[in-house]
C-alpha positions as CSV (number, residue, x, y, z in Angstrom):
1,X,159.9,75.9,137.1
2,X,159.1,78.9,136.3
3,X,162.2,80.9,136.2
4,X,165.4,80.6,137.8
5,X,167.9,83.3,139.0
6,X,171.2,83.3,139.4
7,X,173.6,86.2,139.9
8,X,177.0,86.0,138.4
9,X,178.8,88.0,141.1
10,X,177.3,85.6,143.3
11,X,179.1,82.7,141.6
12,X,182.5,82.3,142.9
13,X,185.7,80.2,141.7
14,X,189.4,79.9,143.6
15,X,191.9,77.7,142.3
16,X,195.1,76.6,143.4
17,X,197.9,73.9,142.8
18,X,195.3,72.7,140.2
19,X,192.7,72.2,141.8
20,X,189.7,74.1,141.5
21,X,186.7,75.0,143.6
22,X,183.3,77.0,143.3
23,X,180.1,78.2,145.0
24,X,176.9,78.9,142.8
25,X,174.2,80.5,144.5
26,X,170.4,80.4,143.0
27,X,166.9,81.6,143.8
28,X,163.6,79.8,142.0
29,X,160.5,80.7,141.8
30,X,157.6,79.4,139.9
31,X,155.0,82.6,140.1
32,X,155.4,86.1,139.9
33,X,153.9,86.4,143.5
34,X,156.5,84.7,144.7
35,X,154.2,81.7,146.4
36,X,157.0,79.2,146.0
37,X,160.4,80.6,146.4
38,X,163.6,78.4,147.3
39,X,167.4,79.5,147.7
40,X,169.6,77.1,146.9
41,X,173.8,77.0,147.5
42,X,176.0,74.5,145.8
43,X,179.5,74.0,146.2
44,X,182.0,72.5,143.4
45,X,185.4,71.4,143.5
46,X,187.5,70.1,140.4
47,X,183.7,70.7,138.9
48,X,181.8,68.0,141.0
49,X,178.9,69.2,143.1
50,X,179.7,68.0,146.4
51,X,177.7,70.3,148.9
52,X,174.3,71.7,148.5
53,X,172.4,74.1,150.4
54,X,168.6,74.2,150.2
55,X,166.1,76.2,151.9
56,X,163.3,73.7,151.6
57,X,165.3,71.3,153.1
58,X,166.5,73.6,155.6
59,X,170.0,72.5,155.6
60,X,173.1,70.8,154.1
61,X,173.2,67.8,152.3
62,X,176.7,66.0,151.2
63,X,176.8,64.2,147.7
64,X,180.4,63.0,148.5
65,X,182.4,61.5,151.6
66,X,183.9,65.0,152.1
67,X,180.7,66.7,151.3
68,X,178.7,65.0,154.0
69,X,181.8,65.5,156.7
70,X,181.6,69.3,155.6
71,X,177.7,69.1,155.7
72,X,177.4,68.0,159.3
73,X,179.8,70.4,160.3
74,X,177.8,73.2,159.2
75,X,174.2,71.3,159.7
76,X,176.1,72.0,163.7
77,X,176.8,75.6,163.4
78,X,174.1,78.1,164.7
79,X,175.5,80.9,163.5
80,X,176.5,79.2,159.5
81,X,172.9,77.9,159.3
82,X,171.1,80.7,160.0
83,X,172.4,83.0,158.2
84,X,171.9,80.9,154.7
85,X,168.8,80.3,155.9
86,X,168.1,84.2,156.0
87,X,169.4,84.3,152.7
88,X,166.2,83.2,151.3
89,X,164.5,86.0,152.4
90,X,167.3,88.8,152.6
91,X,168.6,88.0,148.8
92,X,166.1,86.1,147.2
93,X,163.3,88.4,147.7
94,X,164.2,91.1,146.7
95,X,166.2,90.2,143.5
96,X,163.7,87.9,142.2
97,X,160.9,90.7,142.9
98,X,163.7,92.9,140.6
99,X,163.1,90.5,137.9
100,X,159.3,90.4,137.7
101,X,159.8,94.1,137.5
102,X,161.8,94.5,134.8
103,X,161.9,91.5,132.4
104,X,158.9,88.8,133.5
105,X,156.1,92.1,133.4
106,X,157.7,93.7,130.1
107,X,155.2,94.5,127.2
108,X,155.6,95.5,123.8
109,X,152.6,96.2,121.7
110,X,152.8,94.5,118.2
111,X,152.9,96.9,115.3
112,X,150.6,95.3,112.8
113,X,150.9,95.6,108.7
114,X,148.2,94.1,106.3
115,X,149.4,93.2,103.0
116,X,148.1,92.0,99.7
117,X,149.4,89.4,97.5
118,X,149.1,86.8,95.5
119,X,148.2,83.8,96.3
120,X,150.6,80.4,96.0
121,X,148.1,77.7,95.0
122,X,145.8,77.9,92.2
123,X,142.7,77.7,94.9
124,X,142.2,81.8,94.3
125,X,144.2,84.6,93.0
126,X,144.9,87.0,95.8
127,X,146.4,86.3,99.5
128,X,146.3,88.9,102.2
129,X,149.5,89.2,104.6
130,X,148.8,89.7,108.3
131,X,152.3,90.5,110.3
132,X,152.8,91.3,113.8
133,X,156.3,93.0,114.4
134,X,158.2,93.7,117.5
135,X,156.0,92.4,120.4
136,X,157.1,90.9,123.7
137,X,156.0,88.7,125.2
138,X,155.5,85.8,122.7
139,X,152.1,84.3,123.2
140,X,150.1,86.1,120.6
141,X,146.6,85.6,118.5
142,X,146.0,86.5,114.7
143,X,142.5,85.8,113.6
144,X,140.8,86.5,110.0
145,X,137.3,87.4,109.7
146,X,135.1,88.3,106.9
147,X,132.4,90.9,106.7
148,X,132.3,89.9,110.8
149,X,132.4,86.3,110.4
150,X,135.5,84.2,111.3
151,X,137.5,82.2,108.7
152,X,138.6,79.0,109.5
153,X,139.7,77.7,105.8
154,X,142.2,78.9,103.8
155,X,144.6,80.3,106.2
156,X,148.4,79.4,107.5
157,X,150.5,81.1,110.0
158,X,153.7,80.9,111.2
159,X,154.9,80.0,114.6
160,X,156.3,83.0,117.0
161,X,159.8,83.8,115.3
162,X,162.4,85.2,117.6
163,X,164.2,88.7,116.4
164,X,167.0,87.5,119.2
165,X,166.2,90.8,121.3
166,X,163.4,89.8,123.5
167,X,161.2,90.2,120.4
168,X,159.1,88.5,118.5
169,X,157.0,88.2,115.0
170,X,154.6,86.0,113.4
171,X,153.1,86.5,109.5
172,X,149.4,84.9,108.8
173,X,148.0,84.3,105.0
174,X,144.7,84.0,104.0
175,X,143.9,83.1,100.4
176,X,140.7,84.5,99.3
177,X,138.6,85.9,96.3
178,X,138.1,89.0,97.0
179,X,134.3,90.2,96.4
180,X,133.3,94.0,95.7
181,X,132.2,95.8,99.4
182,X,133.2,92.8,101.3
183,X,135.3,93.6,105.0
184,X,138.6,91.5,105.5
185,X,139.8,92.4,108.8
186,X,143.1,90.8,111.0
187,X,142.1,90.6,114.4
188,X,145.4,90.3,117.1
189,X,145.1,89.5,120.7
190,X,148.4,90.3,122.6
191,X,148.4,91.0,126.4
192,X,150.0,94.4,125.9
193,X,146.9,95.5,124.3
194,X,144.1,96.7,126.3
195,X,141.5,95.2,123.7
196,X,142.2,93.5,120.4
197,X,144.1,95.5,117.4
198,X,141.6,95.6,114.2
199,X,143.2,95.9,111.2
200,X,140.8,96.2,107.9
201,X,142.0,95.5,104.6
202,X,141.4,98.2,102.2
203,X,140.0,97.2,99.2
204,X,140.2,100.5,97.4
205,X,144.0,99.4,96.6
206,X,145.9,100.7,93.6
207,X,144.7,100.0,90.3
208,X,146.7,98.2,90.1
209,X,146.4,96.4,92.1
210,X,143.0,95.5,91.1
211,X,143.6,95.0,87.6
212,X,146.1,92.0,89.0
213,X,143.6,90.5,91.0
214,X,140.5,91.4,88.6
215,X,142.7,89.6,85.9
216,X,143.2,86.5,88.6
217,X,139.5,86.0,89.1
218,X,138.7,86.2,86.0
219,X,141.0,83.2,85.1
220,X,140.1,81.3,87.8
221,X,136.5,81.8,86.5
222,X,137.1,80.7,82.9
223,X,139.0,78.1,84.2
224,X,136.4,76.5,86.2
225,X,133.8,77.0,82.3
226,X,136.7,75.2,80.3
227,X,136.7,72.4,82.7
228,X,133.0,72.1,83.3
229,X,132.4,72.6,79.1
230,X,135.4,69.8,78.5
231,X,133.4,67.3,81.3
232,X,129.7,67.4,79.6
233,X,131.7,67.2,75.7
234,X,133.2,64.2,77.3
235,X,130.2,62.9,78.5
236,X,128.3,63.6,75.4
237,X,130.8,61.9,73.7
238,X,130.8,58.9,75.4
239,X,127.1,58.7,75.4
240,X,126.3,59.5,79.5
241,X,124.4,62.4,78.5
242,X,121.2,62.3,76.0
């Protein structure tokens, strides 16, 4: 199901002596062309459904002993079943045509920030931060790609996060080494935006900037000679290597 509307001022409650009864009264629809669309009318008392209204049915249907005596009663009257059935059209129509309009057709363009820093795991020294802000609705794409070529490796993103006012954000990291010249670029698809958002990393950061990731390269470099120069001593040593 799609959606489901109900109106609260169409959702009534009397009481007396203790006893309590209430009518709820519901549209659904499952597309916003309004292909399948069903009104629906239930009746409570003491907070049990007994009575239920439902236009694909067509007509009452009784869940209790008085809510099939009260359902053949109106099942009988001309006038009482045709005018819930005309409800369908006259109220649910129209106001779930109201809420296509304004909430299930709303759009908000992600504002997009690019970020660089460093990395978590000792894989490479620098991360770059992609983060979508403030879009609506939640189905969104980030994608990383490299001088034009996708990246599949090295990257993690977080799920949609709700903001708890109809927006959304999500945050992707890509840990790289960053090379002189190269192109990083954040790629978002959202269906507020006409064509994908581009948003290039610009390597002429701060210095720095660059000193901090010059400096993380460079140890992740020496690294890598220590531990290859430690591996063929230890293999001379134990006589692997002539």
């Amino acid at each position: 199901m799609m959606s489901g509307l109900t109106d609260p001022s169409d959702a009534t409650l009397c009481g007396a002596d203790g006893y309590e009864g209430g009518t709820v009264q519901e549209c659904r629809f499952t597309s916003p062309d309004q292909s399948y669309l069903e009104f629906i009318v239930d009746l409570y008392f003491n907070k049990a459904g007994f009575l239920r209204f439902n236009s694909t049915v067509g007509k009452f249907v009784g869940y209790t002993a008085h809510g099939v005596l009260s359902a053949e009663r109106y099942n009988n009257n001309t006038a009482i079943l045709g005018g819930v059935r005309a409800e369908k059209e006259r109220y649910c129509r129209r106001n779930t045509q109201n809420e296509i309009n304004y909430i299930l057709t709303k759009t908000a363009e992600p504002q997009v920030k690019l970020r660089l820093t460093k990395a978590s795991s000792n894989g490479h020294p620098a991360m770059l931060v992609c983060s979508a802000y403030n879009f609506y609705p939640k189905m969104i794409k980030l994608t990383w790609y490299r001088d034009g070529k996708e990246v599949i490796g090295d990257v993690i993103s977080s799920e949609e996060l709700a903001d708890g006012d109809w927006y959304y954000q999500i945050h992707s990291h890509l840990e790289f080494t960053p090379k002189a010249g190269e192109k990083v670029t954040c790629e978002v698809h959202h269906t507020s935006l006409k064509e994908p958002k581009l948003v290039d990393w610009d390597s002429s950061m701060p210095e720095p900037e660059r000193n901090k990731i010059a400096i993380g390269a460079a140890g992740l470099v020496l690294g890598l000679v220590v531990t290859a120069a430690g591996f063929i001593y230890y293999k001379k040593k134990s006589g692997t290597i002539l």
